[in-house]
BALOBA-1460 file (C-alpha; in Angstrom, 3 decimals):
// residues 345
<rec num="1" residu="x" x="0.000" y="0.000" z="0.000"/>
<rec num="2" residu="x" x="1.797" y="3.235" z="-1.112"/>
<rec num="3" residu="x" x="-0.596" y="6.026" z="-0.537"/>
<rec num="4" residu="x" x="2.176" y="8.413" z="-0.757"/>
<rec num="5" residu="x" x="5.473" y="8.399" z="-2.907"/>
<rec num="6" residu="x" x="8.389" y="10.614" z="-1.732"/>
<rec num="7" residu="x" x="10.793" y="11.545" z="-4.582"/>
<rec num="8" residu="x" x="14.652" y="12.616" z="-3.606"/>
<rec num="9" residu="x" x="14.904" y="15.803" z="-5.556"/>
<rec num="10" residu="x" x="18.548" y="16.487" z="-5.085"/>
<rec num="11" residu="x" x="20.430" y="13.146" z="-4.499"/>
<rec num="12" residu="x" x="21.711" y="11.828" z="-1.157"/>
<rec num="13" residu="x" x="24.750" y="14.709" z="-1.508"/>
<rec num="14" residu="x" x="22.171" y="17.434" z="-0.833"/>
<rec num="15" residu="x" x="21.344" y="18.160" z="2.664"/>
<rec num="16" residu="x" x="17.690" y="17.054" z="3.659"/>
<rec num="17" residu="x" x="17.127" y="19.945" z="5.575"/>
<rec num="18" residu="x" x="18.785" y="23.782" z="5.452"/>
<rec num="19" residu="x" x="18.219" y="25.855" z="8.194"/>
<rec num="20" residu="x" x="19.698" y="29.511" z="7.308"/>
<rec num="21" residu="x" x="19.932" y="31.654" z="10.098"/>
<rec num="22" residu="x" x="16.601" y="31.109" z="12.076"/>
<rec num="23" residu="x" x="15.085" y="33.871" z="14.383"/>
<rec num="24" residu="x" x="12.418" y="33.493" z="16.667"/>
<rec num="25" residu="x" x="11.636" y="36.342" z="18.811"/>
<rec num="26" residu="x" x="8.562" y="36.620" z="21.426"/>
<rec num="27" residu="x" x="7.086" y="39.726" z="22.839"/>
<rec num="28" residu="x" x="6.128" y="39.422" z="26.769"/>
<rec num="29" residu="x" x="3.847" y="42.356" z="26.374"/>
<rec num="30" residu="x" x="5.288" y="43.314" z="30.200"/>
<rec num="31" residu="x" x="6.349" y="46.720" z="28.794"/>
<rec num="32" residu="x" x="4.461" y="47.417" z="26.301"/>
<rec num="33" residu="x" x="6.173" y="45.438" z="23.402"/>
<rec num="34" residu="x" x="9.328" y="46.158" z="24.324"/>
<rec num="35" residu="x" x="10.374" y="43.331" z="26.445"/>
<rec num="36" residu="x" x="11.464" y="40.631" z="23.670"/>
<rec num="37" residu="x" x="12.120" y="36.877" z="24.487"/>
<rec num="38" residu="x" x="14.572" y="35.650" z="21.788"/>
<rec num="39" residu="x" x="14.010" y="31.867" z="22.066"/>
<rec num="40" residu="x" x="15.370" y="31.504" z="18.882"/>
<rec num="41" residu="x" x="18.239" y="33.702" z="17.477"/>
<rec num="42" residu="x" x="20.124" y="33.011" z="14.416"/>
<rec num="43" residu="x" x="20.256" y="29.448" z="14.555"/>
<rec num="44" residu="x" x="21.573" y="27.831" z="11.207"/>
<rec num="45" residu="x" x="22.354" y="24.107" z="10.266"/>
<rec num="46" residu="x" x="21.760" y="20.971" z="7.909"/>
<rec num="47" residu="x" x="20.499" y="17.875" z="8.935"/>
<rec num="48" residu="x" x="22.218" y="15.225" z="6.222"/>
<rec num="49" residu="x" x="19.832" y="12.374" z="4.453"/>
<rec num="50" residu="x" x="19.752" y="9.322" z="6.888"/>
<rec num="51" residu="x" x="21.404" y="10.790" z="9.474"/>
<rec num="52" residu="x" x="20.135" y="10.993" z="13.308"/>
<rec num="53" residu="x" x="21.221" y="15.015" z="14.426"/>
<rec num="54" residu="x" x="20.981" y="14.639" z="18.574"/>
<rec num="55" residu="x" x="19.701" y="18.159" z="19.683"/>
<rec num="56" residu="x" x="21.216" y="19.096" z="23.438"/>
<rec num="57" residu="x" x="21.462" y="22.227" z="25.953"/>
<rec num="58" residu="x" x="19.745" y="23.010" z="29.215"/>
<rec num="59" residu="x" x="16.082" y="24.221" z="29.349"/>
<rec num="60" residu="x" x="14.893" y="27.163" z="27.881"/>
<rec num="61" residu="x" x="17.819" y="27.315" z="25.363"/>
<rec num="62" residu="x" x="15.339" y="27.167" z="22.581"/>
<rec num="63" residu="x" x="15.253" y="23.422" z="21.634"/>
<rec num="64" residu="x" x="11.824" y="22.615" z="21.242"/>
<rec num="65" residu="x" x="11.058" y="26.377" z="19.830"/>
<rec num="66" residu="x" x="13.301" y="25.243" z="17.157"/>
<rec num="67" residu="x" x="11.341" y="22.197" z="16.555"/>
<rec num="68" residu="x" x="8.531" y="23.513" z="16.281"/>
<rec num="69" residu="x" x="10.181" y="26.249" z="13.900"/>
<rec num="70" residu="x" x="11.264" y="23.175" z="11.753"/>
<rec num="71" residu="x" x="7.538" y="21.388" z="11.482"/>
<rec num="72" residu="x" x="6.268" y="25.230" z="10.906"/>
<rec num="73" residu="x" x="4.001" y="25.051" z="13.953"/>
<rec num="74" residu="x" x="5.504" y="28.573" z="14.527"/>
<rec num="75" residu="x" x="6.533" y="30.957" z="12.195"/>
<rec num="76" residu="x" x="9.793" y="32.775" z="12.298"/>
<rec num="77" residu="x" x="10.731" y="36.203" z="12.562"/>
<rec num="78" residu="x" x="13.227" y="35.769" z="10.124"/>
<rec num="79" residu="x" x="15.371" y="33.505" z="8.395"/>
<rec num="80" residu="x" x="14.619" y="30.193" z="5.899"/>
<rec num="81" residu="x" x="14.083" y="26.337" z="5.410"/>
<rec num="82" residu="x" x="15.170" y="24.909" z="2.493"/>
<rec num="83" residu="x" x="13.701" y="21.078" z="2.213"/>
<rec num="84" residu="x" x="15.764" y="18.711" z="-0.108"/>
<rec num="85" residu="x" x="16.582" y="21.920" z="-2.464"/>
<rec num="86" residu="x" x="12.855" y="23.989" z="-2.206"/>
<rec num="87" residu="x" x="12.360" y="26.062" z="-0.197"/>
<rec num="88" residu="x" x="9.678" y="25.579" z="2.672"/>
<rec num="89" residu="x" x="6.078" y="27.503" z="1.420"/>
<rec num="90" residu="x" x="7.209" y="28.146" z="-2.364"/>
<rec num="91" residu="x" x="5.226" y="27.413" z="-5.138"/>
<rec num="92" residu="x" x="7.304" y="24.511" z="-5.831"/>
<rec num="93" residu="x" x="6.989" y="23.007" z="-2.108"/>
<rec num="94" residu="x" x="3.505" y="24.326" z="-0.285"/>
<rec num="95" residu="x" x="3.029" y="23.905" z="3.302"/>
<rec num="96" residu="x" x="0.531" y="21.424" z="3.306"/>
<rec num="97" residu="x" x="3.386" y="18.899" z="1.585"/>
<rec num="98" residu="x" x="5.993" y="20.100" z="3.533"/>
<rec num="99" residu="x" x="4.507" y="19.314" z="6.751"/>
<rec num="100" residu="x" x="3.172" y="15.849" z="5.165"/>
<rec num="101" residu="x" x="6.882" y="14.923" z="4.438"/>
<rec num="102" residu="x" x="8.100" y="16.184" z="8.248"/>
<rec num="103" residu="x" x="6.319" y="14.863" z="11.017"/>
<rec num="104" residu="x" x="6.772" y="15.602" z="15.131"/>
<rec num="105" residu="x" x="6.607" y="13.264" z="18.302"/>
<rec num="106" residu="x" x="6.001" y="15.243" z="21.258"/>
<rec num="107" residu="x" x="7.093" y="14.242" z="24.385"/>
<rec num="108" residu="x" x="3.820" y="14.327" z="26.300"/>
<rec num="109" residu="x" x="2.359" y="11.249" z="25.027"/>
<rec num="110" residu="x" x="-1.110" y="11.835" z="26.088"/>
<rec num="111" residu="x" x="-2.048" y="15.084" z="25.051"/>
<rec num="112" residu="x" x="-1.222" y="14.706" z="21.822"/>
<rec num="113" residu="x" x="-3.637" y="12.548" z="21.547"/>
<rec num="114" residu="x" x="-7.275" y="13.651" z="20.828"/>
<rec num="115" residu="x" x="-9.057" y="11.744" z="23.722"/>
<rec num="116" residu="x" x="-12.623" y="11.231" z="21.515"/>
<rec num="117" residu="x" x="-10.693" y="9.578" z="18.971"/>
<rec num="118" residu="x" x="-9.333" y="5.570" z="18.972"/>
<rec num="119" residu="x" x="-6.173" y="4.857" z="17.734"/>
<rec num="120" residu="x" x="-7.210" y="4.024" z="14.648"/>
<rec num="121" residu="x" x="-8.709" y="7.018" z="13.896"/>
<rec num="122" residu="x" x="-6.125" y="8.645" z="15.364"/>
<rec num="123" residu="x" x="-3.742" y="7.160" z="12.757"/>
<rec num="124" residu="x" x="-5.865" y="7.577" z="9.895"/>
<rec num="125" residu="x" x="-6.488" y="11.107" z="10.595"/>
<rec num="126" residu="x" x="-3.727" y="12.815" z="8.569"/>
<rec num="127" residu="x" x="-3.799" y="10.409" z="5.513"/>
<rec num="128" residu="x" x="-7.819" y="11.369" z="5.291"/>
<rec num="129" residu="x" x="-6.865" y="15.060" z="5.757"/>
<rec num="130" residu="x" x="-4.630" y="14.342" z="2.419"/>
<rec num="131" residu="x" x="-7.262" y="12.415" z="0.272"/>
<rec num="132" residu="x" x="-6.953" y="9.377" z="1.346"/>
<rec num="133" residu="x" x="-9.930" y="6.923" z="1.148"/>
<rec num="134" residu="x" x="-11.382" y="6.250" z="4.805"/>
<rec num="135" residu="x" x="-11.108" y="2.470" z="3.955"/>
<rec num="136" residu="x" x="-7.480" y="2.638" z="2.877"/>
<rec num="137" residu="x" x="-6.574" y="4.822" z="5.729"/>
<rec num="138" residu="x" x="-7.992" y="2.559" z="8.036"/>
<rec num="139" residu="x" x="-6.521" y="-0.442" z="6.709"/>
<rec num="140" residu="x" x="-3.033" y="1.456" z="7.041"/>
<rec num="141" residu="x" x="-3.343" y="2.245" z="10.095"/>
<rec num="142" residu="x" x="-3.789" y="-1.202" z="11.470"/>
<rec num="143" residu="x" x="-0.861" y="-1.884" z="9.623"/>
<rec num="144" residu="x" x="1.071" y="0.241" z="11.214"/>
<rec num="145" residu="x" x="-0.124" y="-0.804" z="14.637"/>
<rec num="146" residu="x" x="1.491" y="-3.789" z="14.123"/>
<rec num="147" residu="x" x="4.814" y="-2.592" z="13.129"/>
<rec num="148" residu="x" x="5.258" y="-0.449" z="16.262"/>
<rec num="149" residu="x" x="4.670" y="-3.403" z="18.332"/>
<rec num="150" residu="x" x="0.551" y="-3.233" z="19.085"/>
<rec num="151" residu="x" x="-1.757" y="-5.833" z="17.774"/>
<rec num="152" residu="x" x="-4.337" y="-4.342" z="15.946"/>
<rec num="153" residu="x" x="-6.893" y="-6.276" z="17.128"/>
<rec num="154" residu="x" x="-6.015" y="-5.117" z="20.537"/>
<rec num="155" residu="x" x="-5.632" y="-1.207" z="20.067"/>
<rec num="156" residu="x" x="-7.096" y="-0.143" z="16.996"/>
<rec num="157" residu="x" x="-10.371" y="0.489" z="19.487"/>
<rec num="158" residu="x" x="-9.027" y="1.257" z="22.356"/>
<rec num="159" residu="x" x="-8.757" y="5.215" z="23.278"/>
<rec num="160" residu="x" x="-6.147" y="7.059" z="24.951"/>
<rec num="161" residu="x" x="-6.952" y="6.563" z="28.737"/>
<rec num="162" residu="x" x="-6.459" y="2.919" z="27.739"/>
<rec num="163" residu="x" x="-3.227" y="2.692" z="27.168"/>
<rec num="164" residu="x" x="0.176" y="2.833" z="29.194"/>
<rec num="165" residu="x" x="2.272" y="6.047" z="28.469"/>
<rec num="166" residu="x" x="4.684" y="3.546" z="26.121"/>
<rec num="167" residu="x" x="1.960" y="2.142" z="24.352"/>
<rec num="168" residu="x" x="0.443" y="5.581" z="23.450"/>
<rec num="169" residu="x" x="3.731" y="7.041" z="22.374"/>
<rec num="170" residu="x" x="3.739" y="3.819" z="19.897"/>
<rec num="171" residu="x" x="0.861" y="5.361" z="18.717"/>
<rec num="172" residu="x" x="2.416" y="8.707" z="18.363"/>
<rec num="173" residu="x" x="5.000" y="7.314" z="16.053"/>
<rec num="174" residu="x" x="2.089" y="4.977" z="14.353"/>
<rec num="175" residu="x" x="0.330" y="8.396" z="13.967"/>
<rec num="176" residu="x" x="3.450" y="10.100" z="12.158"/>
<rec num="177" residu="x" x="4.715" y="7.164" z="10.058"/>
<rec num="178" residu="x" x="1.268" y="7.599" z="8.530"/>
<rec num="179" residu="x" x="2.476" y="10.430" z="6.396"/>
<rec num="180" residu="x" x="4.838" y="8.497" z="4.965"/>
<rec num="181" residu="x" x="7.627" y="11.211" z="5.972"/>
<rec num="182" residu="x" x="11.015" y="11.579" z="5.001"/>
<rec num="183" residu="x" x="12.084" y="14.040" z="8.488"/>
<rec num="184" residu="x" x="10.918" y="12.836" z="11.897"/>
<rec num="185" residu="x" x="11.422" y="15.180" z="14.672"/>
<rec num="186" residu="x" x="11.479" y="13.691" z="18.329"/>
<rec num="187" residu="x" x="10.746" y="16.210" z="20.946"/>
<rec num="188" residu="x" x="12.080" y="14.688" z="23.778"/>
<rec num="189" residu="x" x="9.848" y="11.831" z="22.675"/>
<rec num="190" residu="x" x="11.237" y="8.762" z="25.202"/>
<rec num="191" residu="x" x="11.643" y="11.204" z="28.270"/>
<rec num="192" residu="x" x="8.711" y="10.890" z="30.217"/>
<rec num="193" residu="x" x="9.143" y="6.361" z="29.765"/>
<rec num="194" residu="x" x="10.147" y="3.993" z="32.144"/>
<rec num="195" residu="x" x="13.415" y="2.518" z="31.338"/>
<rec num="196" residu="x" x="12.618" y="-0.458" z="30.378"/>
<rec num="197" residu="x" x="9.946" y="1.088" z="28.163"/>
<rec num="198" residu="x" x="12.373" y="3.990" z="26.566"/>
<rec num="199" residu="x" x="14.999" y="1.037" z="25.959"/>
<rec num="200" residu="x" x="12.308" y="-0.730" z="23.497"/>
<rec num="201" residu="x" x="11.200" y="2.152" z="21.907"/>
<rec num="202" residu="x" x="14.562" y="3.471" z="20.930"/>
<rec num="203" residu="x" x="15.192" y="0.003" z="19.392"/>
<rec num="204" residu="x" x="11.889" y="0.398" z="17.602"/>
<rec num="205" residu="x" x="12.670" y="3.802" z="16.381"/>
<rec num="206" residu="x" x="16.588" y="2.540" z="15.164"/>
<rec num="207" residu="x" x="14.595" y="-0.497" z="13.774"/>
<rec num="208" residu="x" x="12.282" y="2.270" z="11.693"/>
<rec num="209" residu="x" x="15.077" y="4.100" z="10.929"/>
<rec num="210" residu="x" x="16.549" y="1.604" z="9.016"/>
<rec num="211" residu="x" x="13.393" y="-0.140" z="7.151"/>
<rec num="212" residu="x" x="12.101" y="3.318" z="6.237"/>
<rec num="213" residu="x" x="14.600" y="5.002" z="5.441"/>
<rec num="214" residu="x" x="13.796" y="7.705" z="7.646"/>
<rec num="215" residu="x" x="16.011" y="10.829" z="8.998"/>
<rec num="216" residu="x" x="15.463" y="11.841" z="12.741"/>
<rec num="217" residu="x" x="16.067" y="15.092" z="15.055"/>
<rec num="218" residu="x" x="16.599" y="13.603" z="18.345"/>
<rec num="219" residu="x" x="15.792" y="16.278" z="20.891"/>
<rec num="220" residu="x" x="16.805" y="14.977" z="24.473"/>
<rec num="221" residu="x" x="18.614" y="16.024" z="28.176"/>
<rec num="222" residu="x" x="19.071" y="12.220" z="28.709"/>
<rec num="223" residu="x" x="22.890" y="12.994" z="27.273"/>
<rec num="224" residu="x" x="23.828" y="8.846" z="27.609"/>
<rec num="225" residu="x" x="20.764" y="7.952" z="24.538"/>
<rec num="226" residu="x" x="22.017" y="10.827" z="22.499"/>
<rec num="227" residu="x" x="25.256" y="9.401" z="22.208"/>
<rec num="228" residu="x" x="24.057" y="6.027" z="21.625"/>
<rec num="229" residu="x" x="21.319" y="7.165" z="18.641"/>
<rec num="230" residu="x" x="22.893" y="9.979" z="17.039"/>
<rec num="231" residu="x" x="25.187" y="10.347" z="14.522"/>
<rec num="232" residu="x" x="25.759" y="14.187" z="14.934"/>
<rec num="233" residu="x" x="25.080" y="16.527" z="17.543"/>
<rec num="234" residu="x" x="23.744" y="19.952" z="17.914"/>
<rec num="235" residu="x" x="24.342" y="22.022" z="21.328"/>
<rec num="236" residu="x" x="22.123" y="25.100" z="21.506"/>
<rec num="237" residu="x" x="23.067" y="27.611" z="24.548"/>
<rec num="238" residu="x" x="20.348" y="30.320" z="25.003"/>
<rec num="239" residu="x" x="18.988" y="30.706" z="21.954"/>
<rec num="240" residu="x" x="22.086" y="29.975" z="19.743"/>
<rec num="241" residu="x" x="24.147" y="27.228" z="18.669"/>
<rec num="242" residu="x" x="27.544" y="26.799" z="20.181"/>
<rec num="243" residu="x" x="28.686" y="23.172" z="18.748"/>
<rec num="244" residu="x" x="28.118" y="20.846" z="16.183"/>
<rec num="245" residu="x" x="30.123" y="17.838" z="15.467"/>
<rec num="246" residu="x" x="30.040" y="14.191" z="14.701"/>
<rec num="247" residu="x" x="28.662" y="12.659" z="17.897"/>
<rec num="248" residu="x" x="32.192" y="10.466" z="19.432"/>
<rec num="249" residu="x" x="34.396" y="13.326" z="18.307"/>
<rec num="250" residu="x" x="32.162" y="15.711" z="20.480"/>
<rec num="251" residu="x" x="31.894" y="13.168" z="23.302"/>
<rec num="252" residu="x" x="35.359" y="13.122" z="23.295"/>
<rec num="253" residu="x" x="36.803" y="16.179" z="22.105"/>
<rec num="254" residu="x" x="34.603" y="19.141" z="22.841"/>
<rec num="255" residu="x" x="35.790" y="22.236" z="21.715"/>
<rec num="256" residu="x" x="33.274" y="24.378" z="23.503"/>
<rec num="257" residu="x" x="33.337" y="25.082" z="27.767"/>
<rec num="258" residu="x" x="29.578" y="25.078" z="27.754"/>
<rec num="259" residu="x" x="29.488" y="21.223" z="25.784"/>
<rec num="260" residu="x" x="32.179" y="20.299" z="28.344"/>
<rec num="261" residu="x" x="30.062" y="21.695" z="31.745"/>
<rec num="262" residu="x" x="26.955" y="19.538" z="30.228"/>
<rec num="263" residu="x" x="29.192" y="16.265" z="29.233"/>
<rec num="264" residu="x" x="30.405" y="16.496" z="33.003"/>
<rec num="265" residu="x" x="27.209" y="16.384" z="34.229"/>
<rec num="266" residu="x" x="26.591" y="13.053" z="32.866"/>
<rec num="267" residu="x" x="25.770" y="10.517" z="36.033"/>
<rec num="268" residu="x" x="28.895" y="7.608" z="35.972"/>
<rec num="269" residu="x" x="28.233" y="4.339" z="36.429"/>
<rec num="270" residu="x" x="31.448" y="4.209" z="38.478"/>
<rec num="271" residu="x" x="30.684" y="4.755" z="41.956"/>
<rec num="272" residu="x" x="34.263" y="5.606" z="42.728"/>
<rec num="273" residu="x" x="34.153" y="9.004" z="39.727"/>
<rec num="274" residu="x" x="31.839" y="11.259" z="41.899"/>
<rec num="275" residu="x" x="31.111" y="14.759" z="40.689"/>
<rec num="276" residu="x" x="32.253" y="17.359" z="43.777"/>
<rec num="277" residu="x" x="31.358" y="20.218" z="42.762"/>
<rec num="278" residu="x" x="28.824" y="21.644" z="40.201"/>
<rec num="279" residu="x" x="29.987" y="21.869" z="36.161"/>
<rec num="280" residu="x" x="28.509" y="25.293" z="36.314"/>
<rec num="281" residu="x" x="27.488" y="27.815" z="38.241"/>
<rec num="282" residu="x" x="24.473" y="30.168" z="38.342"/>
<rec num="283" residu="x" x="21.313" y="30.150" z="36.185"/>
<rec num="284" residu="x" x="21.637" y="30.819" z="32.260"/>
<rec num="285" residu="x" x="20.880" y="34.859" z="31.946"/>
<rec num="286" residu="x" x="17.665" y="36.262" z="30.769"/>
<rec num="287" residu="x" x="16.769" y="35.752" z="26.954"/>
<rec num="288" residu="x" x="15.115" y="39.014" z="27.404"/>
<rec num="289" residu="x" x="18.302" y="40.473" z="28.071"/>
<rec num="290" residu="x" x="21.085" y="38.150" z="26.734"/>
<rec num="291" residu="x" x="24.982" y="39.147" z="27.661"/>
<rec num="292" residu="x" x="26.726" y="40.957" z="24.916"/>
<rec num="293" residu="x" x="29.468" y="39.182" z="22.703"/>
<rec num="294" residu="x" x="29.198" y="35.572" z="23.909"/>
<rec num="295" residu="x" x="26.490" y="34.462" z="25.566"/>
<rec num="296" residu="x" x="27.948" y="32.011" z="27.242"/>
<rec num="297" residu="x" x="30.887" y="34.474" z="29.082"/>
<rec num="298" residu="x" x="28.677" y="35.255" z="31.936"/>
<rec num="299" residu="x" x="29.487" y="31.675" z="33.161"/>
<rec num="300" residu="x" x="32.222" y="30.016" z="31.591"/>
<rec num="301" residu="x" x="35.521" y="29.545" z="33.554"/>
<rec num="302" residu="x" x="37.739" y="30.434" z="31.134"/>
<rec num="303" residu="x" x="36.212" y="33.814" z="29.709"/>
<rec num="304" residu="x" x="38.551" y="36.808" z="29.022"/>
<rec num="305" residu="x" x="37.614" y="40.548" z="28.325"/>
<rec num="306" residu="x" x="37.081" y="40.062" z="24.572"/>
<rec num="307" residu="x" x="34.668" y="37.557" z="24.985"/>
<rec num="308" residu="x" x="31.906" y="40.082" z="26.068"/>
<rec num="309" residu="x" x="32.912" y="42.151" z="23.039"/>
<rec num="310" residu="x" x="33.203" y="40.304" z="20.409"/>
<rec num="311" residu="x" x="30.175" y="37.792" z="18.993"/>
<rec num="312" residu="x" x="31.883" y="34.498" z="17.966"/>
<rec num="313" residu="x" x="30.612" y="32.679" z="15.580"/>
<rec num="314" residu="x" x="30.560" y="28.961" z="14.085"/>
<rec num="315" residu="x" x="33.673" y="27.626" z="13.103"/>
<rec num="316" residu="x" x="35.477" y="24.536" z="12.190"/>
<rec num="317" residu="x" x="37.483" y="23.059" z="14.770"/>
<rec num="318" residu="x" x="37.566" y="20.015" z="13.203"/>
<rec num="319" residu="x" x="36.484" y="17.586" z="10.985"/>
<rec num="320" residu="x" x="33.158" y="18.194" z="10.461"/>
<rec num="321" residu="x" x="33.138" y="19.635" z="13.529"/>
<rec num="322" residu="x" x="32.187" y="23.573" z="14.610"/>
<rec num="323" residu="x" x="32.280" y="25.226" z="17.919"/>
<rec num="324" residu="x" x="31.252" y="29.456" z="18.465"/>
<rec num="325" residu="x" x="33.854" y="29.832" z="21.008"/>
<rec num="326" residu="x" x="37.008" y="32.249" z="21.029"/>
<rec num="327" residu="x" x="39.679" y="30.090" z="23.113"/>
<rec num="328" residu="x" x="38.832" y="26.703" z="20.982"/>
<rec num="329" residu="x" x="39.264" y="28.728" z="17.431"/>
<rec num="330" residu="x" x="42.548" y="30.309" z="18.634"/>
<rec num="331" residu="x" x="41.411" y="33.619" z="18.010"/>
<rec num="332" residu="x" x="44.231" y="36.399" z="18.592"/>
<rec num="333" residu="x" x="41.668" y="39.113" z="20.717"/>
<rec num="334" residu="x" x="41.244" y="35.775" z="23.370"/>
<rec num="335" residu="x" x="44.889" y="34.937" z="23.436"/>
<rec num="336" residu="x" x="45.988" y="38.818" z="23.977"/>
<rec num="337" residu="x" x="43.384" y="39.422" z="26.887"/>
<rec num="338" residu="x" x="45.251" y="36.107" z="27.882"/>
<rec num="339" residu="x" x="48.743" y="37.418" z="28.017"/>
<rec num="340" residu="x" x="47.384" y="41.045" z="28.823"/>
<rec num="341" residu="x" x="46.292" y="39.731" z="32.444"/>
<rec num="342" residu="x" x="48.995" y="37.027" z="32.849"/>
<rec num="343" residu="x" x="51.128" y="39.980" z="32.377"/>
<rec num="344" residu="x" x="49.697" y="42.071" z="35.439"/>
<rec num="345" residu="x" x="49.196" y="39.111" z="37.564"/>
């Protein structure tokens, strides 16, 4: 049953998704208008075909804004999306296929779910929305109750309150597959599971991954799955992007302080390596009123006098590997506030 056909425009060369210097800016209405949240601010990157791009950084730093930026649930200020070489709302790619080809699983598992609707319905929904005959839809869905794991002669009736939170967040992905998408976006979409639970549904979703040929953004604070699912990954620090790189060589070798404070945070499973003393210290600043030059400066341990001066901005520290930091890209303004105050001292 193909009720959809996805066509790779550009080959498997061309990025799946371009994201050009995103901005997403809320007004508080506190003063009138002029009190400006910027969730989102300049964020740019490209998530390869087939790859899993891991999405990290503390709350409020503007992950899930950007996620819902990317499925076009919000609209930017500024900026541009450029799907598989067309660009996102153009004449040659209109919103209605764009968002049937890039589909979302939220991390609340029960209220996306419309409670007067079974799961079957549920499922169906979108590919009826798109033309789809109610018999074909139907049949579809059932089918894809199976492949996440849920007989359909068990769920397809059942509603929402029925379920166990991992059963309805089978559903979710049920529910998305339906489209037939090339993008999946997971907002933090095995967070509010059991272990045991998350451990099967991240098998599942590897498992669809690989049979569907399917591209994921993994958003997550559960650093540990990151690693283990992604095959790049994106650190966002107040409303920008600090680091990007391929996920072991970031693991390993981060470039940024900020990537290093949250890697250090990570729980060991060695009793004996206990963490002291905190990676960081203080609460990330107002995005109402973010620090000048880097944003980060205001708590990083090794800032200097240039870095609340000067904005830095992505580059490569490695292969395929960017950081926006002014000690990792050697840049002379750091290194002469360096010998500037080594020379007082």
């Amino acid at each position: 049953m193909q009720p959809f056909e996805n066509v790779d425009i550009g080959g498997p060369a061309q990025p799946l998704l371009r994201v050009s210097h995103l901005v997403k800016h809320f007004h508080t209405g506190a003063r009138k208008g002029k009190d400006v949240v910027q969730a989102v601010d300049g964020v740019s990157f490209d998530v390869i075909k087939g790859e899993t791009l891991g999405v990290v950084g503390e709350s409020g730093c503007g992950k899930s804004t950007t996620a819902r930026l990317l499925m076009q649930l919000l609209t930017q200020n500024s900026g541009e999306l450029v799907f598989d070489g067309q660009e996102v709302g153009s004449s040659r790619l209109p919103m209605k296929e764009y968002r049937r080809q890039v589909q979302m699983v939220f991390q609340d598992s029960y209220a996306s779910l419309n409670p007067r609707m079974t799961m079957e319905e549920s499922i169906a929904f979108g590919q009826r929305v798109h033309g789809i005959s109610q018999k074909e839809a139907r049949d579809y869905a059932r089918y894809l109750l199976a492949h996440v794991g849920l007989e359909p002669g068990r769920f397809a009736h059942r509603y929402p309150h029925a379920l166990s939170g991992g059963q309805r967040q089978r559903v979710n992905i049920a529910r998305a597959l339906a489209m037939k998408p090339r993008l999946v976006i997971l907002d933090e979409a095995v967070s509010a599971l059991d272990k045991s639970v998350e451990a099967q549904v991240l098998q599942l979703l590897l498992e669809l991954k690989r049979t569907l040929n399917l591209t994921y953004v993994f958003i997550s604070h559960d650093l540990h799955v990151v690693r283990w699912l992604s095959d790049r990954i994106l650190v966002m620090y107040l409303g920008e992007v600090v680091e990007i790189g391929p996920a072991e060589a970031l693991f390993t070798d981060a470039q940024h302080p900020y990537t290093k404070a949250l890697l250090s945070s990570m729980p060991s499973m060695d009793p004996d390596n206990r963490t002291l003393s905190s990676p960081l210290s203080g609460d990330p600043p107002s995005p109402i009123a973010p620090p000048s030059g880097c944003r980060f400066h205001t708590r990083c341990p090794h800032s200097k006098a240039a870095c609340a001066q000067i904005k830095p901005q992505l580059k490569t520290v490695g292969q395929g590997h960017q950081s926006a930091c002014l000690m990792a890209q050697g840049d002379p303004a750091w290194h002469q506030t360096r010998m500037e105050v080594s020379h007082v001292a």
